[in-house]
N, CA, C and O atoms as a printed pandas DataFrame, in Angstrom:
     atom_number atom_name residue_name chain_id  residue_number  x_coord  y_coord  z_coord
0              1         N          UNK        A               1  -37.268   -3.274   20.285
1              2        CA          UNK        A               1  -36.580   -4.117   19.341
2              3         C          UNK        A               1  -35.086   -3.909   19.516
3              4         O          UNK        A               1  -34.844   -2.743   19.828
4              5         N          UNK        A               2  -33.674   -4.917   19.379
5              6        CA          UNK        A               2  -32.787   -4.464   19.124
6              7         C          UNK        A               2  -32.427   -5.980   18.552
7              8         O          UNK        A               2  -33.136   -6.973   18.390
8              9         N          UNK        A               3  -31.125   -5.748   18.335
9             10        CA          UNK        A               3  -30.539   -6.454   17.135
10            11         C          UNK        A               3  -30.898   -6.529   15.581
11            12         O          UNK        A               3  -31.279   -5.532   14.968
12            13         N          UNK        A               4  -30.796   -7.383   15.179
13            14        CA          UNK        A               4  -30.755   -7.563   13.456
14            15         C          UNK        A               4  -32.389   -7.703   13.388
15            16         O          UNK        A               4  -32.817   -8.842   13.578
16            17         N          UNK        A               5  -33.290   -6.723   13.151
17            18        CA          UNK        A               5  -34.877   -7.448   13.158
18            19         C          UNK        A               5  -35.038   -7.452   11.372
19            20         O          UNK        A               5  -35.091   -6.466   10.637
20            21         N          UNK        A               6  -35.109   -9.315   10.886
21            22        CA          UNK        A               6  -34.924   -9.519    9.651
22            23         C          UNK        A               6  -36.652  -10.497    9.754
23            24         O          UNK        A               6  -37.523  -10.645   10.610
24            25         N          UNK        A               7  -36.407  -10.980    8.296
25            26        CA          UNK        A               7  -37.870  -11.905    8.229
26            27         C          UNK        A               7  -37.885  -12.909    9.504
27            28         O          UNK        A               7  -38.854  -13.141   10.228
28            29         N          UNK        A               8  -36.486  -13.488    9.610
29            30        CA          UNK        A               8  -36.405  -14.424   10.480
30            31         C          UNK        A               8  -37.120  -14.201   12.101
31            32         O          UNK        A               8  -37.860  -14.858   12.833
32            33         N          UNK        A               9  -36.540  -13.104   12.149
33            34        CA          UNK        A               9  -37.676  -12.194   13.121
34            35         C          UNK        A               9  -39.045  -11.665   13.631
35            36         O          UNK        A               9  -39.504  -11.408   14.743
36            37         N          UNK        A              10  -39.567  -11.600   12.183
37            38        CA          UNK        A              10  -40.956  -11.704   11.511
38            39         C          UNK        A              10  -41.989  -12.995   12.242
39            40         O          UNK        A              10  -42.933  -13.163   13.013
40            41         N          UNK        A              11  -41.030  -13.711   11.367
41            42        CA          UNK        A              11  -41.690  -15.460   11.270
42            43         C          UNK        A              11  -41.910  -15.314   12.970
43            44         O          UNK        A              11  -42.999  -15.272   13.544
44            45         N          UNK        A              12  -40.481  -15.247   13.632
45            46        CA          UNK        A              12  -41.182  -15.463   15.495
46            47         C          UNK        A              12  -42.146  -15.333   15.936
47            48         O          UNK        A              12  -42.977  -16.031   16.517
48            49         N          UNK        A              13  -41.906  -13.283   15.309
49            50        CA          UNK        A              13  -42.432  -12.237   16.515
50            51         C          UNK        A              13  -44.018  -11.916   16.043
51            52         O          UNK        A              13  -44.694  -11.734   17.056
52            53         N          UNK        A              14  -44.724  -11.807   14.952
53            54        CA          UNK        A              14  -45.786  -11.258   14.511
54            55         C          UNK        A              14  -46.621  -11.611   15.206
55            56         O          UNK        A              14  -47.338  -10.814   15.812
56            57         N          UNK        A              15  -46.740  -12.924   15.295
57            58        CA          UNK        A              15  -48.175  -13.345   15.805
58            59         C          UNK        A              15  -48.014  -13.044   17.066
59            60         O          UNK        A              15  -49.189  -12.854   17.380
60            61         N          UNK        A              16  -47.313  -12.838   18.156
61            62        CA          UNK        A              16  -47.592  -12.170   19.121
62            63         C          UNK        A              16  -47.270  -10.695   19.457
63            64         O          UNK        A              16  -47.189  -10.287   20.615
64            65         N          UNK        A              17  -47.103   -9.974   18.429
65            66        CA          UNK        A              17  -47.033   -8.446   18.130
66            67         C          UNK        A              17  -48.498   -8.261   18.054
67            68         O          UNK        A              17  -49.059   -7.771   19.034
68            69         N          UNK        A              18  -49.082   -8.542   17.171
69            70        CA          UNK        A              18  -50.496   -8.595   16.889
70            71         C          UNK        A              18  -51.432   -8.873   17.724
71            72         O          UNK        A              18  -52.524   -8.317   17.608
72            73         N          UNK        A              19  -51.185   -9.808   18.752
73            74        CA          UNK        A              19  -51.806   -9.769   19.976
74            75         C          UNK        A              19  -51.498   -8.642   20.915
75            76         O          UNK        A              19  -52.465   -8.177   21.517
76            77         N          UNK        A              20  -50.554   -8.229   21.099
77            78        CA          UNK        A              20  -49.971   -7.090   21.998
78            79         C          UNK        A              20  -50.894   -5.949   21.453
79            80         O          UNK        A              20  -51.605   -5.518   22.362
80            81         N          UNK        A              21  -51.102   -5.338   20.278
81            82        CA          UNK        A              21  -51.629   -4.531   19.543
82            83         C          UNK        A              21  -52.792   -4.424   20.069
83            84         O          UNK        A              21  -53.308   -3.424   20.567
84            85         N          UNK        A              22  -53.397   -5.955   19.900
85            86        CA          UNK        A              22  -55.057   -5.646   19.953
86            87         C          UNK        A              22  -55.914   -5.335   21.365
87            88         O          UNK        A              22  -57.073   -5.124   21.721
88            89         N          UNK        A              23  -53.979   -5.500   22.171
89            90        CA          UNK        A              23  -55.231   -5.078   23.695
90            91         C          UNK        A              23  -54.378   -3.665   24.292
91            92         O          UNK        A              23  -54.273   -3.197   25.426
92            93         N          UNK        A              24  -53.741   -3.169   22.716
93            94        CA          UNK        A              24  -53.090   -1.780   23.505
94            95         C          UNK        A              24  -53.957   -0.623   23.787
95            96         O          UNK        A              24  -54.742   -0.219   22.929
96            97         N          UNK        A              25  -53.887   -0.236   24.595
97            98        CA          UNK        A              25  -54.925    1.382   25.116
98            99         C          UNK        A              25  -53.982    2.423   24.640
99           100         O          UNK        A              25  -52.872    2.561   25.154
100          101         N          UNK        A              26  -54.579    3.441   23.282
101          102        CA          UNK        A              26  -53.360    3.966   23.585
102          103         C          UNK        A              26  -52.350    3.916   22.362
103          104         O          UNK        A              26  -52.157    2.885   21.717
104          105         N          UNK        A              27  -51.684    5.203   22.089
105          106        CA          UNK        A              27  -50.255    4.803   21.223
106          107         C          UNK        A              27  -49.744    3.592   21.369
107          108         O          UNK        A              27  -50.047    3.058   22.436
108          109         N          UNK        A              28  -48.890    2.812   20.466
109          110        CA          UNK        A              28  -47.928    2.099   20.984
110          111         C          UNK        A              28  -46.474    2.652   20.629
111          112         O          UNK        A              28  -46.218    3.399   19.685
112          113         N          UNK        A              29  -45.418    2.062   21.716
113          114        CA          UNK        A              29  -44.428    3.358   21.396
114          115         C          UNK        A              29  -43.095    1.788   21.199
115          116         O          UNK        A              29  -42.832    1.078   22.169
116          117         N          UNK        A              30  -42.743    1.660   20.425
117          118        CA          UNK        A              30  -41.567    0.675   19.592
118          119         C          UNK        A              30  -39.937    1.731   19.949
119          120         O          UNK        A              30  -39.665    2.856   19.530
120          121         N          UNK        A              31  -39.433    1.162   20.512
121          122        CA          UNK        A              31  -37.928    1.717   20.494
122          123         C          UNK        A              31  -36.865    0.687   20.143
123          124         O          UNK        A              31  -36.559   -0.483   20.373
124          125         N          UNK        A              32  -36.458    1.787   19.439
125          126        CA          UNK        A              32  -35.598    1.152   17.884
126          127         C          UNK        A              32  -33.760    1.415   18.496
127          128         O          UNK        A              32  -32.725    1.083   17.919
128          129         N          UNK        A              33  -33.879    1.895   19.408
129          130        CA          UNK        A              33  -32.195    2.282   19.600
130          131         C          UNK        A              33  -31.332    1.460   19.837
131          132         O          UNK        A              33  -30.172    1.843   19.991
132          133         N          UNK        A              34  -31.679    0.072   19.933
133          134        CA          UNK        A              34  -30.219   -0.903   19.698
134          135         C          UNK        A              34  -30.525   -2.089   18.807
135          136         O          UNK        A              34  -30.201   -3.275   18.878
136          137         N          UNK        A              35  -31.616   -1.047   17.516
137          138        CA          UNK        A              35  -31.540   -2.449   16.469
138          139         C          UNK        A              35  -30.280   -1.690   15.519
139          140         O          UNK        A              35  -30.067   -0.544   15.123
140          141         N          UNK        A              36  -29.649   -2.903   15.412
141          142        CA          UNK        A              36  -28.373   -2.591   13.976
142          143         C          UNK        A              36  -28.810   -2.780   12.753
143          144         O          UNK        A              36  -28.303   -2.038   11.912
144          145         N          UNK        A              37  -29.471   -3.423   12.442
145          146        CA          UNK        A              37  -30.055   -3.759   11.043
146          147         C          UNK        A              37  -31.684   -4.002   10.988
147          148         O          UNK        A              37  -32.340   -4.063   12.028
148          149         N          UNK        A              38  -32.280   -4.135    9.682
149          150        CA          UNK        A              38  -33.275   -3.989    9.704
150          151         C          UNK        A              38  -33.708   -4.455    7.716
151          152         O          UNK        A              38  -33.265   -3.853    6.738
152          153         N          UNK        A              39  -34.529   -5.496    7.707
153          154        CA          UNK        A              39  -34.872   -5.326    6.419
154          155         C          UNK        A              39  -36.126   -5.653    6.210
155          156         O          UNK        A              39  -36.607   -5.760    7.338
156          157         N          UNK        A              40  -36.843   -5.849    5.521
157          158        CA          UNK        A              40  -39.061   -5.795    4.755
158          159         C          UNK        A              40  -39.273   -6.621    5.745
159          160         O          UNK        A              40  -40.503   -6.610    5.767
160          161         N          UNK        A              41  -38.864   -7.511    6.794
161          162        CA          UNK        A              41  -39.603   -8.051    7.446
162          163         C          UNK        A              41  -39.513   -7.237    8.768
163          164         O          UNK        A              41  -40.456   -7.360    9.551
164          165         N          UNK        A              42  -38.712   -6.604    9.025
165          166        CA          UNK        A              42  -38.987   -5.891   10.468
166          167         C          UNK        A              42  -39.643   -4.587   10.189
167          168         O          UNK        A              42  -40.283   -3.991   11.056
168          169         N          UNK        A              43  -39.488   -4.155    9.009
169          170        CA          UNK        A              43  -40.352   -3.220    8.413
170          171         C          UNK        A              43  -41.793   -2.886    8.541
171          172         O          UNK        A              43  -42.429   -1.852    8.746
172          173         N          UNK        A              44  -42.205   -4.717    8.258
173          174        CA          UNK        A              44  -43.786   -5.386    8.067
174          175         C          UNK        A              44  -43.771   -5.085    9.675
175          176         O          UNK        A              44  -44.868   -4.581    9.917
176          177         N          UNK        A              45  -43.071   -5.167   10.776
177          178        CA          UNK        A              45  -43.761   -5.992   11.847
178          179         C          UNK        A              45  -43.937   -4.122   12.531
179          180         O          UNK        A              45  -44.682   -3.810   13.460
180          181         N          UNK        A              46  -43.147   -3.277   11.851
181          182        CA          UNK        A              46  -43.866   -2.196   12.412
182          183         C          UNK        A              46  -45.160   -1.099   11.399
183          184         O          UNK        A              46  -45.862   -0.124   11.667
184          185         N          UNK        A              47  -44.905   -1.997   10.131
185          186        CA          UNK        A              47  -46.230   -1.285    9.399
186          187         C          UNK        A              47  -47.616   -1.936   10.271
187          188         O          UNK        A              47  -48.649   -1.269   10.227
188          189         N          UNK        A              48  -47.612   -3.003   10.911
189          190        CA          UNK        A              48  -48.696   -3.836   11.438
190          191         C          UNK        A              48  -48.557   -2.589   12.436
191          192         O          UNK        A              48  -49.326   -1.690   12.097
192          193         N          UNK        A              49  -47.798   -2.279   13.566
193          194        CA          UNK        A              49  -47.926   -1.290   14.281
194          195         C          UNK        A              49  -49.473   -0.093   14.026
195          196         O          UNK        A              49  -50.426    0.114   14.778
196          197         N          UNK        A              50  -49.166    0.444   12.753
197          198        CA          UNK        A              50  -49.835    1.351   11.674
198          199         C          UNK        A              50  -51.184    0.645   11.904
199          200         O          UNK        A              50  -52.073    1.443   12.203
200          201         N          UNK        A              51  -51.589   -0.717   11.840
201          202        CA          UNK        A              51  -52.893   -1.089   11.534
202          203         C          UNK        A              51  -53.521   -1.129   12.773
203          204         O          UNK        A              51  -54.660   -1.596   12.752
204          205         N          UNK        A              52  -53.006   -0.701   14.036
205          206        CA          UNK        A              52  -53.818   -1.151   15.015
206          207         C          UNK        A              52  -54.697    0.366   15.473
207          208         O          UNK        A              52  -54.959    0.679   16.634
208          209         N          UNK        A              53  -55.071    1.219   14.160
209          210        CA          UNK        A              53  -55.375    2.471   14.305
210          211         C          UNK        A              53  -55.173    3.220   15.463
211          212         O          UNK        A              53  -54.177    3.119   16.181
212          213         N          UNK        A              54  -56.473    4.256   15.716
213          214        CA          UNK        A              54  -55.751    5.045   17.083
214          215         C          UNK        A              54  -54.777    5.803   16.848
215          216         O          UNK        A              54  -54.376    5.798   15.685
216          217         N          UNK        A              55  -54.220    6.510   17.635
217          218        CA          UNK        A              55  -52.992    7.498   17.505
218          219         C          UNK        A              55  -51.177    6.464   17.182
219          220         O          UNK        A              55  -50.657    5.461   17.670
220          221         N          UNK        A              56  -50.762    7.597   15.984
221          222        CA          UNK        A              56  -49.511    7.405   15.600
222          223         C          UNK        A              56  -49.036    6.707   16.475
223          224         O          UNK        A              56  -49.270    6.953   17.658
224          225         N          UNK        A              57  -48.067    5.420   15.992
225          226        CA          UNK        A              57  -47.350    4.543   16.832
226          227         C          UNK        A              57  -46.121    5.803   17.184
227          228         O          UNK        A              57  -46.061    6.959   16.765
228          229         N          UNK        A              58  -45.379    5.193   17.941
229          230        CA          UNK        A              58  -44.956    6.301   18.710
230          231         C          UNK        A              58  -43.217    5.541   18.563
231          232         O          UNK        A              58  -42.901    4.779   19.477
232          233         N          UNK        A              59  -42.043    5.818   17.269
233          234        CA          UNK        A              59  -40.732    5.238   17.472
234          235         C          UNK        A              59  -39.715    5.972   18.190
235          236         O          UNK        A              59  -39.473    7.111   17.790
236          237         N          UNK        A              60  -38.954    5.425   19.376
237          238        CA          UNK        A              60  -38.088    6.274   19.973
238          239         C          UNK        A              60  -36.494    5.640   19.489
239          240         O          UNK        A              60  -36.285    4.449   19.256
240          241         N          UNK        A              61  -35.668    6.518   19.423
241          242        CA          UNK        A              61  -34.526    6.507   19.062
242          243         C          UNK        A              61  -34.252    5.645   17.681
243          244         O          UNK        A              61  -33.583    4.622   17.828
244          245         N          UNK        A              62  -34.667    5.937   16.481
245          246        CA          UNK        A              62  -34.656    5.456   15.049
246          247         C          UNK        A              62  -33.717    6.200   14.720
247          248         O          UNK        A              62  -33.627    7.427   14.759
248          249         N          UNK        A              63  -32.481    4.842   14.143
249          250        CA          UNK        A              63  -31.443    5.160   13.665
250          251         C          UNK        A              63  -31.598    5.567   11.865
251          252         O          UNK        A              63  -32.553    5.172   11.196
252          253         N          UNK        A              64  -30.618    6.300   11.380
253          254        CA          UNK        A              64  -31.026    6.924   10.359
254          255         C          UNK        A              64  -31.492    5.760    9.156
255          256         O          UNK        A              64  -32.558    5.660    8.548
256          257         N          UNK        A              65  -30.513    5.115    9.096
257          258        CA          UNK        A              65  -31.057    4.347    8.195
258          259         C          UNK        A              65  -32.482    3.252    7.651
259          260         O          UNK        A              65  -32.994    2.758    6.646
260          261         N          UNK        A              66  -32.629    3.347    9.276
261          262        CA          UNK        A              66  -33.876    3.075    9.672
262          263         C          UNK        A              66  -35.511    4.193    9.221
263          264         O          UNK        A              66  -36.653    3.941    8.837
264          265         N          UNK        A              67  -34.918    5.136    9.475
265          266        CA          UNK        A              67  -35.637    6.425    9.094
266          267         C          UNK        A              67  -35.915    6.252    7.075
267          268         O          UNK        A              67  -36.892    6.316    6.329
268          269         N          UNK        A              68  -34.096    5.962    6.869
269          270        CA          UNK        A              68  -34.156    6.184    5.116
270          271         C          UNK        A              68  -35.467    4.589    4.712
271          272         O          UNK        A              68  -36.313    4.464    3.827
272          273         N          UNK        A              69  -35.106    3.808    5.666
273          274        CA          UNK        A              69  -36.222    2.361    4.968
274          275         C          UNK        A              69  -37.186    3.180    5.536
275          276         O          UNK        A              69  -37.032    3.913    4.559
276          277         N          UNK        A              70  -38.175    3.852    6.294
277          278        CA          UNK        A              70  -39.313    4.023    6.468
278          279         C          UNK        A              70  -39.453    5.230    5.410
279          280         O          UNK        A              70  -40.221    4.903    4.504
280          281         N          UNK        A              71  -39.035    6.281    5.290
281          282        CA          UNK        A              71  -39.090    7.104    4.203
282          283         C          UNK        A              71  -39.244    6.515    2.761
283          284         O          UNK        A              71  -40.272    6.787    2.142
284          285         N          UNK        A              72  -38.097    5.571    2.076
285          286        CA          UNK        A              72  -38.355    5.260    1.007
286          287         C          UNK        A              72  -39.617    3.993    0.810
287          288         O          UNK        A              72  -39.877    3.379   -0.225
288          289         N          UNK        A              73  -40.202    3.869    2.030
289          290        CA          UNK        A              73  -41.565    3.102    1.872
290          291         C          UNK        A              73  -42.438    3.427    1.826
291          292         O          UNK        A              73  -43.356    2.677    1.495
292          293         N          UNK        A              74  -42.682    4.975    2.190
293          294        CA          UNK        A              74  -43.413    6.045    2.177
294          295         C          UNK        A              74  -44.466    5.268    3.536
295          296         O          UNK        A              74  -45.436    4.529    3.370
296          297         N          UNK        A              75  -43.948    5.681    4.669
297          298        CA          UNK        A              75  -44.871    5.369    5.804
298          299         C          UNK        A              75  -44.228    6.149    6.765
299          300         O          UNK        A              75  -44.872    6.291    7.804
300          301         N          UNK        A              76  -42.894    6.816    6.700
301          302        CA          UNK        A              76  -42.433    7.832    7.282
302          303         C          UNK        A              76  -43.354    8.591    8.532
303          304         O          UNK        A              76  -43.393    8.478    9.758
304          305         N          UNK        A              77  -44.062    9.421    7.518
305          306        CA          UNK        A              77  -44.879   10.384    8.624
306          307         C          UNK        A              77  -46.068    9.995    9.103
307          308         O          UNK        A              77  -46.872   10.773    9.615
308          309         N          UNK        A              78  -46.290    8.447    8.924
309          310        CA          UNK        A              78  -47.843    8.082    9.856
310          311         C          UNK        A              78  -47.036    7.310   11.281
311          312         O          UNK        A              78  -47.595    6.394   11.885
312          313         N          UNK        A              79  -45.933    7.735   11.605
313          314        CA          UNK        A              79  -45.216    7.487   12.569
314          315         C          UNK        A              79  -44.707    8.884   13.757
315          316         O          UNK        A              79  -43.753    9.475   13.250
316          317         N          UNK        A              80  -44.985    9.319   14.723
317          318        CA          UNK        A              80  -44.041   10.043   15.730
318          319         C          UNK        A              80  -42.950    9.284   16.342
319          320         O          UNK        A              80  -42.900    8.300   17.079
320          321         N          UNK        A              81  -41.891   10.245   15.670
321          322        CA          UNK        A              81  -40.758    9.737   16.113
322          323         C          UNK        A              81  -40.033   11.240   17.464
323          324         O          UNK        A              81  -40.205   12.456   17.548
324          325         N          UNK        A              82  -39.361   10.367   18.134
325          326        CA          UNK        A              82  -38.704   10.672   18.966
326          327         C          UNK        A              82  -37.304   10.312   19.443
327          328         O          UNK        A              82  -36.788    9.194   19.448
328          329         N          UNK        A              83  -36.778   11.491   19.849
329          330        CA          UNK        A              83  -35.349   10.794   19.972
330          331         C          UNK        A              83  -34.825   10.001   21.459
331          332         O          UNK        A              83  -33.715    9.473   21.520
């Protein structure tokens, strides 16, 4: 992901996130290091991450504030993060 991932983002990207998901083997690993912003809809498109069970999605380089929206959503630690 990088740039602004907002609803508008959402609306695009889900339905083919969700396909990506369902034929992943495997963690999936989302790297976050050149999104600048982030609000409930890019949020949603990595709680869907969460639903494709299997082992912890896997976020590399999550900027803090990014960290504070997954913390205060309480989904924090069903995530491995990495730097």
């Amino acid at each position: 992901m990088w740039g602004e991932v907002d609803a508008a983002v959402q609306d695009r990207s889900e339905g083919d996130l969700v396909r990506s998901l369902e034929r992943a083997d495997g963690p999936v690993t989302i790297d976050l290091s050149d999104v600048t912003f982030m609000d409930s809809g890019g949020l949603r498109l990595l709680y869907l991450s969460l639903l494709a069970g299997g082992e912890a999605p896997v976020l590399v380089g999550v900027p803090e504030r990014i960290k504070d929206l997954l913390e205060i959503s309480g989904v924090l630690a069903r995530f491995t993060l990495v730097d």
